[in-house]
C-alpha positions in Angstrom: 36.5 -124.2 166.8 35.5 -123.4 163.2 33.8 -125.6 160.6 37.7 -125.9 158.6 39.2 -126.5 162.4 36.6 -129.5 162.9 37.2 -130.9 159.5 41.0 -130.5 159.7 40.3 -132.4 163.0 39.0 -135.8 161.8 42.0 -137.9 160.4 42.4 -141.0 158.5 43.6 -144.0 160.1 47.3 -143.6 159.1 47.0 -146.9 156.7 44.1 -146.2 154.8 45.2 -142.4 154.0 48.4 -143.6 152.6 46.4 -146.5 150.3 44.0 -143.4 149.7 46.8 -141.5 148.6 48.6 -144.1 146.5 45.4 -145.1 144.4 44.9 -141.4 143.8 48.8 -141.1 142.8 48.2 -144.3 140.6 45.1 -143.7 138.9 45.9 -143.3 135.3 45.2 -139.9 133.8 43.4 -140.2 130.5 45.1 -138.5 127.5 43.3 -136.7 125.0 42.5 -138.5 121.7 44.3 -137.3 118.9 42.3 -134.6 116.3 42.7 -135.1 112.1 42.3 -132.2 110.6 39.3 -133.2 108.1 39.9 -135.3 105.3 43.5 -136.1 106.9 44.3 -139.8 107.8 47.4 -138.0 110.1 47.0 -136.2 113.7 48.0 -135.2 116.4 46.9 -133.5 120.3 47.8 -130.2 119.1 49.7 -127.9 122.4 47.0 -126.1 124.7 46.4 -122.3 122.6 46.1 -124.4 119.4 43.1 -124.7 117.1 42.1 -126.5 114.1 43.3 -124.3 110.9 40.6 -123.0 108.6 43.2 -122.2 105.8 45.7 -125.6 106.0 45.4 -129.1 107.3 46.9 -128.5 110.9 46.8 -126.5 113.9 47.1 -122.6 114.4 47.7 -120.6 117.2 47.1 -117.3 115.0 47.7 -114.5 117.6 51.1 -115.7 118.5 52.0 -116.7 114.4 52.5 -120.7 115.5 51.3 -123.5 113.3 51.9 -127.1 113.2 51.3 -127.9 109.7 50.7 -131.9 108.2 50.6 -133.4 105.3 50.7 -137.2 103.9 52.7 -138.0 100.7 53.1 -142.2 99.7 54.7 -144.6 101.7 57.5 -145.1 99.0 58.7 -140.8 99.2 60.4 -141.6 102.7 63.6 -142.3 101.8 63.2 -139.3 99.1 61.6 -137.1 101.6 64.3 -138.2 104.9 67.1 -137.2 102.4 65.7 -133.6 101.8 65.8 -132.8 105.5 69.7 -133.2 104.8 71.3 -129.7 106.4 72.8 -128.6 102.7 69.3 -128.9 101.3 67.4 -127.3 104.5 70.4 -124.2 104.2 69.0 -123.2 100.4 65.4 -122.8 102.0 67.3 -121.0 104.9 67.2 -123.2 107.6 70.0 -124.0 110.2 70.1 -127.1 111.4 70.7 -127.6 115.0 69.7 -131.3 116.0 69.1 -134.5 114.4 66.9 -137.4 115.9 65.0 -139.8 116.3 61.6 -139.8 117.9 59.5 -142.5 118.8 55.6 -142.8 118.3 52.9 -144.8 118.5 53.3 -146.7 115.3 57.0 -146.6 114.5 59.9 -144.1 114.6 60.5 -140.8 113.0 63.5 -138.7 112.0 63.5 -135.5 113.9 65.0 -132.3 112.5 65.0 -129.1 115.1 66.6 -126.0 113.7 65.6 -122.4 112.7 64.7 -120.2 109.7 64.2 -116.7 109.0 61.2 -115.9 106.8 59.9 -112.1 106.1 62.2 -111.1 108.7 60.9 -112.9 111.5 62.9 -116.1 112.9 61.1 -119.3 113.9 62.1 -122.0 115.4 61.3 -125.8 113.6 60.5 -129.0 114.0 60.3 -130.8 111.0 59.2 -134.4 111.5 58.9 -137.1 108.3 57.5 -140.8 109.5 56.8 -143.8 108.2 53.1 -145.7 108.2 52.3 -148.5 106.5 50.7 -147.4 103.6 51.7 -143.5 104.0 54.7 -140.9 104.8 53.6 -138.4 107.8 55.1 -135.0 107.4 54.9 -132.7 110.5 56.6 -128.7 110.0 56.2 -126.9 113.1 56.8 -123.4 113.1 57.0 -121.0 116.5 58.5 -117.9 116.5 62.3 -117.1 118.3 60.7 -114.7 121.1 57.3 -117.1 121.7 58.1 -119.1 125.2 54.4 -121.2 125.3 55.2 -123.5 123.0 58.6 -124.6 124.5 60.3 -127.5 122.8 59.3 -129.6 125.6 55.6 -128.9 124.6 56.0 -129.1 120.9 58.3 -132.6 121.6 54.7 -133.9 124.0 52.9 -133.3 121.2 55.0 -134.5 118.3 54.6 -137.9 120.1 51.1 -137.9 119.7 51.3 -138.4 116.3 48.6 -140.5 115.2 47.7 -142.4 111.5 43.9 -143.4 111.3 43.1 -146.4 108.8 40.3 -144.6 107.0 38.9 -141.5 106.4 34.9 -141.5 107.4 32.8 -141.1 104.0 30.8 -138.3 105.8 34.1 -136.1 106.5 35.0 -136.8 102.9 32.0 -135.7 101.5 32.1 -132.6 104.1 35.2 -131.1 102.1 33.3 -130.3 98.7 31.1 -127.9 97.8 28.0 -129.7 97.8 26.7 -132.5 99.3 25.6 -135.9 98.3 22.4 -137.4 99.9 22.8 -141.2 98.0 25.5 -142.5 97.2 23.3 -145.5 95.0 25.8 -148.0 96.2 28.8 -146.7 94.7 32.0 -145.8 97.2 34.4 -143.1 97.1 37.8 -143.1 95.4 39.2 -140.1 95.9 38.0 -136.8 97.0 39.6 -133.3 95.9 38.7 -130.6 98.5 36.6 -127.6 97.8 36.0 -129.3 94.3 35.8 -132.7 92.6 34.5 -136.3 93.7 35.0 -139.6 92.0 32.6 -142.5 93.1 33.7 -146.1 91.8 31.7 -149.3 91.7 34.3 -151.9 91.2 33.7 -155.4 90.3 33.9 -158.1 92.8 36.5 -155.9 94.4 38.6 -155.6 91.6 41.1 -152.6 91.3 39.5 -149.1 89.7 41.3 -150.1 86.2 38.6 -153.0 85.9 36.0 -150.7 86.9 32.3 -151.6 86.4 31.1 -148.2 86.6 32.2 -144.7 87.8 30.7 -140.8 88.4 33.0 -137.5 88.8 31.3 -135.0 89.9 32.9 -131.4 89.7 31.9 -127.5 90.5 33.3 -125.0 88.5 33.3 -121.2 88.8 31.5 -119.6 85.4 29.1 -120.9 83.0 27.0 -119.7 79.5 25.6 -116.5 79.8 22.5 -116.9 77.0 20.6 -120.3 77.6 20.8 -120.9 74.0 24.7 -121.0 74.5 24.4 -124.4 76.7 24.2 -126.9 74.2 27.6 -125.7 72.5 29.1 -125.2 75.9 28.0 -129.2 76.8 29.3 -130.0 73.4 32.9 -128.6 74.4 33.4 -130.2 77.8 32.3 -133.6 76.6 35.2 -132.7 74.2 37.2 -132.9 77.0 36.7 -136.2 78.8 39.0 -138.4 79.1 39.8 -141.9 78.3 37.5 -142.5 75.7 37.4 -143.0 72.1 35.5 -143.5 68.8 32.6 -141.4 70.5 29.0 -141.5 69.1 26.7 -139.1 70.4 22.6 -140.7 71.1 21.2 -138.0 73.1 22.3 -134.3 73.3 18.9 -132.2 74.8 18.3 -129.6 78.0 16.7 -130.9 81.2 16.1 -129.4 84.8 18.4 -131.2 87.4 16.9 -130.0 91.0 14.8 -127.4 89.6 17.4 -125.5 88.0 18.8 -125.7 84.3 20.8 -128.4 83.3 21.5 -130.4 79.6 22.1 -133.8 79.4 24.8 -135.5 76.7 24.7 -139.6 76.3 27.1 -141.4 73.5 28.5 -144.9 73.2 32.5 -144.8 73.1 35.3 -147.0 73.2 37.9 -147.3 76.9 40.4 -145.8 75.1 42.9 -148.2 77.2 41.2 -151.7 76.6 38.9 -150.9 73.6 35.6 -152.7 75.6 32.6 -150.7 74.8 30.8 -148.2 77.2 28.2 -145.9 77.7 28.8 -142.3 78.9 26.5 -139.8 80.5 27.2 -136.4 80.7 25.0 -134.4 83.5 25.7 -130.3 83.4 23.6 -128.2 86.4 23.9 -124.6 85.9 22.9 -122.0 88.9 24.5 -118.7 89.7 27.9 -118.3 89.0 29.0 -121.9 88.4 28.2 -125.2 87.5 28.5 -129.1 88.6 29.6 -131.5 86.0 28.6 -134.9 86.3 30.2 -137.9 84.6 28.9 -141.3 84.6 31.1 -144.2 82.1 30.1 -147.8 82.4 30.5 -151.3 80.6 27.7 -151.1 77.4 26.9 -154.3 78.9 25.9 -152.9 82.4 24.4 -149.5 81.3 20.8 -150.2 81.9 20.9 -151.0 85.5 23.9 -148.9 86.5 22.3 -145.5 84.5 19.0 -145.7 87.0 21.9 -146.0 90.2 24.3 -142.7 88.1 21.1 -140.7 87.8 19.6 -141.7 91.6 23.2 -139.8 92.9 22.8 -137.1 90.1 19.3 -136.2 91.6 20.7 -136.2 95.1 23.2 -133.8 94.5 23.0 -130.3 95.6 24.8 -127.1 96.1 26.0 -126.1 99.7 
């Protein structure tokens, strides 16, 4: 008798092979966590072939031309947004409706469109998925082509349902969007974050909305900058031209300075809030390297300045280019 004869041999009592059976039957199989693409308070467990895009927050499967794209708009666009998936608005962006419904998820329901549309010649097949959170409107377009048979509807549907809104965005995946990273954040907190370009920090008071702010920094990269160093002082003269919100400006300091070893001028003034006329302080911080620069601007109450300028100019000094 072989080794697989003697094994095939010894048998279970009859009971405990069918309990032994049943708990392996029964034992729950743990579903994959839902991915955000970064910065994205909306995801999803994208089909198996799919990958994070590089481009566009969503998924890609790039060799077979399938994406699953998603985006967030405010909670008060769904009504708007559910009446443009109407099928006489779809048909002007040449999609055919061919079923309407609705699909539950974890934190609500959604209104389902599946239909097709013919784009450079090629016809896809489309989900288009609009739901409502509590402070948000998730938008899901899925996009397969006609001839593509891995991602069946019954595998785009499985991972529709997955649809998933996070409370919060993590400060570190914020900051990992822009261009150059932020080692001290001086006790300020993150308002809003443009990707691949801009960050505003806030420091409100006693929690009050950003329109009673105590303090705030953007900080900016742009492409370009003054060919001659004498040309910076004029060029620091036009972009604080440009701020906005303020009024009845009076410039106190206007002079070059080295910001992480590399060239930078500094422009200070006392100003008006152009909205509530209180008096502030603001602090313009230009870093020049290679082909760009970061613009930094800190505005605070007059009556704040001197402990808040030492926090504006601790981040300042901790910012550097990726």
């Amino acid at each position: 008798m072989t080794s697989g004869s003697k094994i095939n041999a010894i048998r279970a009592p009859a009971g405990l092979a069918a309990a032994f059976a049943f708990l392996l039957f029964a034992a729950p199989v743990q579903a994959a966590d839902p991915i955000f693409p970064p910065g994205s308070r909306i995801g999803l467990v994208p089909p198996a072939g799919m990958v994070m895009s590089k481009t566009f927050q969503g998924f890609e499967d790039v060799v077979k031309d399938a994406a699953i794209l998603i985006a967030a708009q405010p909670a008060a666009a769904y009504s708007e947004i559910e009446k443009s998936l109407g099928t006489d608005l779809l048909k002007k962006q040449d999609i055919s409706v061919e079923k309407r419904e609705t699909i539950q998820l974890g934190f609500g329901q959604g209104s389902l469109v599946i239909g097709k549309q013919v784009s450079d010649k090629t016809q896809y097949r489309k989900w288009l998925l609009v739901a409502p959170a509590d402070d948000l409107t998730a938008l899901v377009n899925v996009q397969i082509p006609e001839q593509d048979s891995t991602y069946s509807d019954a595998v785009v549907r499985a991972a529709l349902a997955t649809l998933s809104v996070r409370a919060t965005v993590p400060d570190q995946e914020k900051l990992s969007l822009l261009p150059f990273t932020v080692g001290d954040l001086a006790g300020f907190h993150i308002e809003n974050v443009l990707p691949g370009r801009a960050l505003m920090l806030i420091d409100s008071s006693n929690g009050a909305p950003s329109s009673n702010f105590a303090a705030h920094l953007f900080v900016a990269a742009f492409p370009g900058s003054p060919a001659e160093a004498g040309d910076r002082a004029e060029f620091a003269r036009l972009t604080f031209d440009e701020i906005v919100g303020i009024k009845d400006v009076q410039i106190t300091m206007s002079e070059p300075l080295r910001i992480g070893g590399q060239p930078g001028f500094q422009t200070m003034a006392q100003a008006k809030d152009s909205h509530t006329g209180a008096d502030i302080m603001v602090a313009q911080w230009l870093r020049f390297g290679s082909g760009g620069f970061l613009q930094m601007i800190g505005i605070a109450r007059a009556d704040t300045w001197t402990g808040v300028l030492t926090r504006l100019r601790a981040v300042r000094d901790s910012i550097e280019p990726r």
